[in-house]
C-alpha positions in Angstrom: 0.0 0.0 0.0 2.8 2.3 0.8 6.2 3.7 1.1 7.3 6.6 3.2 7.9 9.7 0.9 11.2 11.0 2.9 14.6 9.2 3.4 13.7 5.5 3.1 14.9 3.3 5.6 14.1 -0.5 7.1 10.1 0.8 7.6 9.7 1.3 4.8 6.5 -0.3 3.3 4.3 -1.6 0.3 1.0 -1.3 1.2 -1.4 -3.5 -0.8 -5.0 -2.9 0.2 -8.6 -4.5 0.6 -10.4 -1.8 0.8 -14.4 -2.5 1.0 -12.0 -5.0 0.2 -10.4 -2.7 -1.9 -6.6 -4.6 -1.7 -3.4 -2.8 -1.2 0.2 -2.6 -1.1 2.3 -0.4 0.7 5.8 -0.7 -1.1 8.7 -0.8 -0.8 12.4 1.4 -2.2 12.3 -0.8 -5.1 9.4 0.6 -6.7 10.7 4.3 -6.5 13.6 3.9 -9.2 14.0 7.6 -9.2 15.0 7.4 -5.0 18.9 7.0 -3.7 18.7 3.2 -3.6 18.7 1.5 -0.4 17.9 -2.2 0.8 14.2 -2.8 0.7 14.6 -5.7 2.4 17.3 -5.4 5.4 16.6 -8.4 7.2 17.5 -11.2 4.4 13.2 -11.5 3.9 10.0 -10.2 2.4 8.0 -9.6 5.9 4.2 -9.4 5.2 1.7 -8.1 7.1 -2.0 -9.7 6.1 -4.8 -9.4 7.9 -6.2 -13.0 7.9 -9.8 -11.9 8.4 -11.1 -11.8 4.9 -11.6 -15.3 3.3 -11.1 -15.5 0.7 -8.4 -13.5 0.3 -6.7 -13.7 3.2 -7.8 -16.6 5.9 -5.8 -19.1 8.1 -6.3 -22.6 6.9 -6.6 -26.1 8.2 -2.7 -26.3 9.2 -2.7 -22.8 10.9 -0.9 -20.9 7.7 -2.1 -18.1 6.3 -3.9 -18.5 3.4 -5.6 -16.9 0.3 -5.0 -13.9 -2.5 -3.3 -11.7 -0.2 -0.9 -14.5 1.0 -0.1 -15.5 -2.4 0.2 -12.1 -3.9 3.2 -11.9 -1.1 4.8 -14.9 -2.0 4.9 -13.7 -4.9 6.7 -10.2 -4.6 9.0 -12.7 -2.3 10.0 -14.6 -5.4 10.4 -12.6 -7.9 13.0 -10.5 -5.7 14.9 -13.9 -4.8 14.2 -13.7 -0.9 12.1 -16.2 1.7 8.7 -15.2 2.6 7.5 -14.2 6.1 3.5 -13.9 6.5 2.3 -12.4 9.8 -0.9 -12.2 11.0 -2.2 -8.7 12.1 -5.4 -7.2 13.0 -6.7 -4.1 11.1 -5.7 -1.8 14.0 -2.4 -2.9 14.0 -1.3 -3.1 10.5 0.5 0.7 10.1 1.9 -0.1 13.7 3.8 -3.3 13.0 4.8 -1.0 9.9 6.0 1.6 11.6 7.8 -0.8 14.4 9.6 -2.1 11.6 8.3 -5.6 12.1 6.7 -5.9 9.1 8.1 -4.2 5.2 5.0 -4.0 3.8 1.4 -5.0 3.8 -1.4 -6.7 1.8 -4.8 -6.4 3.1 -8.2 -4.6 3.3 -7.5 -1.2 4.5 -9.0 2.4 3.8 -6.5 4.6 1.8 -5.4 7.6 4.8 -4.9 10.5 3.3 -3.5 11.5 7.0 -0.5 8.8 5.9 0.9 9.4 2.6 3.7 11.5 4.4 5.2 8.2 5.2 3.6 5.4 3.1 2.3 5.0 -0.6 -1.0 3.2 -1.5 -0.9 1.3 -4.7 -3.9 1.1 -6.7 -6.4 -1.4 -5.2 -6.1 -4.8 -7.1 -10.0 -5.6 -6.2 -13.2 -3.5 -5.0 -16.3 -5.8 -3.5 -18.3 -3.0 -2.8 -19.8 -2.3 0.2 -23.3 -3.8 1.1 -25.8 -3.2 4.2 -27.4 -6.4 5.6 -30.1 -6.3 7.4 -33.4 -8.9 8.8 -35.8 -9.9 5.7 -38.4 -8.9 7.5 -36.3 -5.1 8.5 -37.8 -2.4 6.6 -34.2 -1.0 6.3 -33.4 -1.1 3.0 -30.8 2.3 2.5 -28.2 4.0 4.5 -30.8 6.5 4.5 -33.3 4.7 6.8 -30.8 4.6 9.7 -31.6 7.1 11.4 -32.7 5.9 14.9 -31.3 2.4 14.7 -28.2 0.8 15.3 -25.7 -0.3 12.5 -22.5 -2.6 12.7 -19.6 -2.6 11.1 -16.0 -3.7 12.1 -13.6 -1.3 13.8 -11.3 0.5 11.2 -12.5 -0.9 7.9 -13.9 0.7 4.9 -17.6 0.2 6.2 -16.1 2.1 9.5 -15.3 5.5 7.1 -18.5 4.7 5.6 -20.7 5.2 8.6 -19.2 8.2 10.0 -19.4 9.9 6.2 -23.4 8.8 6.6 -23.2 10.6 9.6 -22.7 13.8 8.8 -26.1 13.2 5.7 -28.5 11.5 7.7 -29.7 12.0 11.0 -27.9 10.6 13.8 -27.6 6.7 13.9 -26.4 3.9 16.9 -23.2 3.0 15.6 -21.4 -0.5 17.0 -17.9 -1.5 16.0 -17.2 -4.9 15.7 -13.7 -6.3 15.9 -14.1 -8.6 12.4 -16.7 -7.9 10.1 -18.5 -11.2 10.8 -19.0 -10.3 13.9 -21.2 -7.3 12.9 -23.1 -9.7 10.9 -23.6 -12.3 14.1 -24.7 -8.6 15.5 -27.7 -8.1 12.9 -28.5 -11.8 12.5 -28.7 -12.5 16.2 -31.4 -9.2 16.5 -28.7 -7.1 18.4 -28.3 -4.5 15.8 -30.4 -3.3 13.0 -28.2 -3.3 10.6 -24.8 -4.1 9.1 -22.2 -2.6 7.0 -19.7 -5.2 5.1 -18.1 -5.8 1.8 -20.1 -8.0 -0.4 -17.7 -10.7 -0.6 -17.8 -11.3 3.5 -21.5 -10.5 3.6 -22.3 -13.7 1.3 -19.8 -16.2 2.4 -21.5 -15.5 5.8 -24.7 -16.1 4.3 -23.5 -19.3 2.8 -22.6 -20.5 5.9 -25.6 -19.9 7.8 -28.2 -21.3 5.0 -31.2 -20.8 7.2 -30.5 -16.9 7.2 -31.4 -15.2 4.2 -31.1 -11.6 5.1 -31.5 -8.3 2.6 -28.4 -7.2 1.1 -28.2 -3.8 -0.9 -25.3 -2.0 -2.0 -24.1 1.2 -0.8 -21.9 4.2 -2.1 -18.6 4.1 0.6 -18.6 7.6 1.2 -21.3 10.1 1.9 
């Protein structure tokens, strides 16, 4: 997704993103030909960061490895430069962290482009958009972002449908808003009655659905900003 715009040093970062599940990479000196060149990958590996919350594109399978698009899009960049592979697993909140701790070089998952960032990292251009949706009961009369207003939406922490909600926010009358800490837990939210509605990308929303068959809920897309 990015790379720091000043002296490049061991931090610094590919950022592939997911966001809505758009995907991301924050990169690294290699891809700024024009810079002083310096090692883009100090410590002898390609050190991903991947936030294993998005099958299918990143997930942890069977064995415990991480798993999916995002994992293989890594190994990848780790070939073709001639080094091993390192995957981590990171939450969402932590992603720009274990970048900045230098514990990662760069990252492929779903994050929100931050304008707030692009002093120190670069986004690449997304290699995937889902789109976001809003789920809600079949029998929920809640069919837009515009019929929030005095109900309760969830969403997880930090994502896409997070930046969403708050941009809603400021066009629609006030709304309950409930982070989540994964997106399918915002959906366990709305199908277990405790929120009126949730915002996910549409990839999420219907491998949830396809693994609770006896849920059939109303999905409708939604613009990602307000």
């Amino acid at each position: 997704m990015a790379a720091p715009t000043g002296r490049m040093s061991a931090t610094t970062m590919l950022v592939f993103g997911l966001a809505a599940l758009t995907v991301w990479l924050v990169a690294l000196t290699w891809v700024f030909p024009h810079r002083r060149p310096l090692p883009a990958f100090p410590h002898g590996e390609v050190r991903v960061a991947i936030d294993a919350s998005y099958p299918p594109f990143a997930f942890v399978d069977r064995d415990g490895a991480l798993a999916g698009v995002d994992a293989d899009i890594g190994r990848a960049i780790a070939e073709q430069v001639g080094l091993p592979v390192r995957l981590v697993n990171i939450g969402i909140d932590g992603l720009y962290d274990a970048l900045r701790a230098d514990q990662v070089d760069l990252i492929i998952s779903s994050l929100q482009p931050d304008g707030w960032r692009t002093h120190e990292v670069r986004y690449t251009r997304s290699y995937f958009n889902a789109g976001l949706v809003l789920v809600t009961a079949p029998d929920s009369p809640i069919m837009s972002m515009a019929d929030l207003p005095g109900e309760s939406l969830a969403y997880e922490f930090g994502s896409t449908a997070d930046v969403a909600a708050r941009a809603w926010l400021r066009r629609v009358p006030a709304f309950e808003t409930r982070p989540y800490e994964l997106p399918a837990h915002a959906l366990d939210a709305v199908r277990l009655g405790e929120a009126s509605a949730g915002l996910v990308d549409s990839v999420t929303a219907r491998l949830y659905v396809r693994q609770h068959p006896g849920w059939q809920p109303n999905m409708n897309h939604v613009t990602d900003s307000g």
